[in-house]
N, C-alpha and C positions, 0 to 999 in steps of 0.2 A: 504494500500500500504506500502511498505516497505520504509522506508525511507534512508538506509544503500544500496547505490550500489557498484556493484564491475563490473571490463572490464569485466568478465565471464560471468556475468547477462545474460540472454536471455528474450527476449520482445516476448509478443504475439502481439503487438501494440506500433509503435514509432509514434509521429509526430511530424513536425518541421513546427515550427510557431503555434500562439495561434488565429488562424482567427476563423471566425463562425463556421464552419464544427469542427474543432480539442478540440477546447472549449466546443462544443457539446460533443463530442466524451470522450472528458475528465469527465466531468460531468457526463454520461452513466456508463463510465469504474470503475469511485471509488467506486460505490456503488457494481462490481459485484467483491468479492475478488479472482475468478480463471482468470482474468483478469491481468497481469503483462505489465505495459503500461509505457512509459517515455513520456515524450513532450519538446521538445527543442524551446525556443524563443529568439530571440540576444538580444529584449529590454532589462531593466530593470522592469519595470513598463507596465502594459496592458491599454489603452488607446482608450476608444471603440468610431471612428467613430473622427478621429480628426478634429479640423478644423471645424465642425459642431457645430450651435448656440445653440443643446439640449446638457445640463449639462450631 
């Protein structure tokens, strides 16, 4: 993936939020490189399943 964007940039694939489906999706997408994907999350940090007693 490129790591340099610019506003012109065109996506084959945006998502917003890093839930199961998009994190999936992400996962999938890096490895295929005719794939151009962004992912937008407002946290800072990913945090899987909070509130719950497994580490």
């Amino acid at each position: 993936m490129n790591s340099t964007k610019r506003p012109t940039d065109v996506y084959d694939v945006i998502g917003v939020g890093i839930g199961p489906f998009n994190l999936g999706l992400a996962a999938l997408a890096d490895s295929v490189s005719e794939i151009n994907a962004l992912f937008f999350e407002r946290n800072e940090s990913f945090n899987w399943h909070p509130g719950m007693l497994i580490e």
